[in-house]
Backbone bond lengths (Angstrom), bond angles and torsions (degrees), N, CA, C in turn:
res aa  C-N    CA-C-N  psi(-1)  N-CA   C-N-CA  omega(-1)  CA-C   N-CA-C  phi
1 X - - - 1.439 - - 1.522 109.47 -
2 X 1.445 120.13 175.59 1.547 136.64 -148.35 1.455 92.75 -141.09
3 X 1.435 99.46 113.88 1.472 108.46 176.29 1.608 110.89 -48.81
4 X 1.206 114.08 -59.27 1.655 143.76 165.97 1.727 91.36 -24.45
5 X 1.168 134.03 -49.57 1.473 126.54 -164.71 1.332 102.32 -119.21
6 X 1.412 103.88 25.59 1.737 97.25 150.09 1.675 110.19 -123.19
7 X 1.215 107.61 -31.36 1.441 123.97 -172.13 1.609 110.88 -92.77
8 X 1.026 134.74 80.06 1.762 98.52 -177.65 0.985 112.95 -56.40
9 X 1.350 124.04 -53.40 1.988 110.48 -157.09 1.661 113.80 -96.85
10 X 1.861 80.46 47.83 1.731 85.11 170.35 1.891 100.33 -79.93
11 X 1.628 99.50 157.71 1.306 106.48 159.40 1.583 124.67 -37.32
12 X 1.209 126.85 120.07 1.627 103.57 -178.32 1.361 121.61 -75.67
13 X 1.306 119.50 3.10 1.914 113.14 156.58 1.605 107.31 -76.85
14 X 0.806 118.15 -44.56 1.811 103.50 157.20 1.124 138.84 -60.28
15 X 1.604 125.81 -6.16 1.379 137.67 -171.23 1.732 110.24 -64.79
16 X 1.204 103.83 -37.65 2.146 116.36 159.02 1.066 131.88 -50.67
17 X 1.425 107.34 -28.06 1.693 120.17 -163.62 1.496 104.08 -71.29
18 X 1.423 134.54 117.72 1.282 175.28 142.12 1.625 82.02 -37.70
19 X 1.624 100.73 127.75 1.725 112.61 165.38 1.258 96.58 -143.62
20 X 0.893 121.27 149.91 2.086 123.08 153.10 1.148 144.76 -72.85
21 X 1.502 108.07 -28.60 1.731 135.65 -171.28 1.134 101.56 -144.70
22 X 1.710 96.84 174.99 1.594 129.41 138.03 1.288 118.43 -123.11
23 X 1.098 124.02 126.02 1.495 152.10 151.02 1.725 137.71 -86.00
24 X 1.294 116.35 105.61 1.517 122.45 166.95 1.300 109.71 -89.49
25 X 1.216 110.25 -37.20 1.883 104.72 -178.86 1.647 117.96 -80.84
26 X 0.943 143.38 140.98 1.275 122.60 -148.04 1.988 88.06 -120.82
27 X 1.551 114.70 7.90 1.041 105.39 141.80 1.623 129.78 -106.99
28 X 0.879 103.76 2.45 1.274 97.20 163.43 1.997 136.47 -114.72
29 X 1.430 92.31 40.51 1.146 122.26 172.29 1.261 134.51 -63.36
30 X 1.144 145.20 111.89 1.336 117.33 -156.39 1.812 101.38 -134.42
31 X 1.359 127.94 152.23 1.236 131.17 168.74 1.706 120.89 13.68
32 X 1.109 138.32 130.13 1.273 132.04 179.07 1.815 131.10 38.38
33 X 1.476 92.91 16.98 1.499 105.62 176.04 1.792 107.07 -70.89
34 X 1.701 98.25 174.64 1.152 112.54 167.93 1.203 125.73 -120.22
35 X 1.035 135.31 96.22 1.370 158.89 173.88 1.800 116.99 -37.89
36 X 1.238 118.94 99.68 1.610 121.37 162.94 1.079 105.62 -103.00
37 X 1.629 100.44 123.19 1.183 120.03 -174.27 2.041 113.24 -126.48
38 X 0.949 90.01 63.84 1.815 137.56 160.46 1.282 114.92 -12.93
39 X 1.285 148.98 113.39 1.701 111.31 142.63 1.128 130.67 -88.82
40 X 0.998 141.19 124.52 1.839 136.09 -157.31 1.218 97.30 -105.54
41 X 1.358 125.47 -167.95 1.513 152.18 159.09 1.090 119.88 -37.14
42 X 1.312 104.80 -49.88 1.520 128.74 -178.11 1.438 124.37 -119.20
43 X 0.958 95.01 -21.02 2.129 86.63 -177.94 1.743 91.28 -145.04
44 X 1.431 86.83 156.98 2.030 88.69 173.33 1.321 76.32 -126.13
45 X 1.972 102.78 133.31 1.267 111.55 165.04 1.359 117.10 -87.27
46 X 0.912 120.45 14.20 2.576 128.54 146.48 1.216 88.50 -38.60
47 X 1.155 128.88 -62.74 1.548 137.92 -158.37 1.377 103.11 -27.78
48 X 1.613 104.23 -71.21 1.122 142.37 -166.35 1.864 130.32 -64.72
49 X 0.922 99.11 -4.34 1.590 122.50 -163.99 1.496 95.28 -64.98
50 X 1.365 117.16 -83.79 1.407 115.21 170.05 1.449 122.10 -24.87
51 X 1.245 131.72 -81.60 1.383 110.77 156.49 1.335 148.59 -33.69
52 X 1.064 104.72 -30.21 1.834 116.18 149.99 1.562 134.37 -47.40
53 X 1.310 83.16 -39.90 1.601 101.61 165.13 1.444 134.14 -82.21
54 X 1.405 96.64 -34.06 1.558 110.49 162.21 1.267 131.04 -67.42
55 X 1.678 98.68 -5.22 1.880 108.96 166.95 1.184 108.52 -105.19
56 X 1.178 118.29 -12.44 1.352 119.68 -173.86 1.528 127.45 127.83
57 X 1.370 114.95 2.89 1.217 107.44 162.81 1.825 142.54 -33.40
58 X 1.155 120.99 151.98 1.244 101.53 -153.76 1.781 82.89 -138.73
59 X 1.119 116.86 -63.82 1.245 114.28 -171.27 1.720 115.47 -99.10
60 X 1.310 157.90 118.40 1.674 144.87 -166.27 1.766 85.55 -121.05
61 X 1.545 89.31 130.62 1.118 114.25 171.32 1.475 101.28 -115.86
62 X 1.550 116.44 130.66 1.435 132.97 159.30 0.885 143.93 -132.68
63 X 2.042 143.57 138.28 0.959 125.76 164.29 1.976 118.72 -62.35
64 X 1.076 112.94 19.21 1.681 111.53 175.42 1.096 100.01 -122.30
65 X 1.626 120.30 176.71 1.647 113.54 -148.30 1.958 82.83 -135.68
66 X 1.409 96.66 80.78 1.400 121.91 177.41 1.468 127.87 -53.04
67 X 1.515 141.39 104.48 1.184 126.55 -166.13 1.668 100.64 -111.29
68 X 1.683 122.55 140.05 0.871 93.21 -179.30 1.575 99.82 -151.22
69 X 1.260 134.86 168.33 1.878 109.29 177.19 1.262 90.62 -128.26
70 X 1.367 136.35 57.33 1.584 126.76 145.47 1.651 88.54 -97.30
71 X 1.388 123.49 151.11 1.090 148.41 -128.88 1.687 89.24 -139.24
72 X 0.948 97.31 -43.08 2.364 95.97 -174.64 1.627 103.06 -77.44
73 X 1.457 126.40 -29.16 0.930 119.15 -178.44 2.248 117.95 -78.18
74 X 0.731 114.63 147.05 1.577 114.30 151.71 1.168 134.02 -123.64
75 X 1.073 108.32 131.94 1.648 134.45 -155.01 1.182 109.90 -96.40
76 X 1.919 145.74 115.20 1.317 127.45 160.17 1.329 116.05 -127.75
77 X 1.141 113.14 134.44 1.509 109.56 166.41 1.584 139.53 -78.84
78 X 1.493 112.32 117.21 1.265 91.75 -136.59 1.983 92.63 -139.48
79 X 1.601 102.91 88.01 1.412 80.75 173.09 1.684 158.55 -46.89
80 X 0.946 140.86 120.14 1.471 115.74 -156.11 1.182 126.97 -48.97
81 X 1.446 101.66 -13.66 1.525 102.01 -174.33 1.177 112.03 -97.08
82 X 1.384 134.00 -25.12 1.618 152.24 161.57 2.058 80.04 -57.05
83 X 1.167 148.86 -58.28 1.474 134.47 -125.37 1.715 72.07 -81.80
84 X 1.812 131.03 -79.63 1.230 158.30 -156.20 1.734 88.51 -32.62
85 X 1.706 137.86 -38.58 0.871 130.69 150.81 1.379 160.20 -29.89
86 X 1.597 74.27 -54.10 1.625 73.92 179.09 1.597 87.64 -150.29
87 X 1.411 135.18 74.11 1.310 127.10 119.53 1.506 108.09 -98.57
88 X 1.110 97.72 145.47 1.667 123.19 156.19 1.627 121.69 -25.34
């Protein structure tokens, strides 16, 4: 799948980017997934990001405005209520 045709108001240099999944649990993440990283009731998945990546995350989606300089990962900021919009 095409980030671009899951996200609309992704950046359009990301609109190419090839992912495999979706992921909320940040253990059960697997290779080239996309990572929501949430804050719930109970847990904020920010927490969780790093470990997300360590399974393989590929793309982290957040409601926080994430800065980061690993270069393989992509980072968006993405309110929940802007996401409930416009994903697919």
């Amino acid at each position: 799948m095409y980030l671009g045709n899951f996200i609309k108001n992704i950046d359009k240099k990301f609109y190419k980017v090839k992912f495999s999944g979706l992921a909320f649990d940040s253990k059960q993440v697997k290779k080239d997934n996309i990572f929501f990283a949430f804050k719930g009731n109970i847990l904020n998945g920010n927490k969780y990001i790093t470990e997300a990546i360590k399974h393989g995350a590929k793309i982290i989606i957040s409601e926080e405005d994430l800065k980061s300089n690993n270069k393989n990962i992509i980072y968006s900021y993405q309110p929940s209520s802007l996401i409930q919009m416009n994903v697919l």
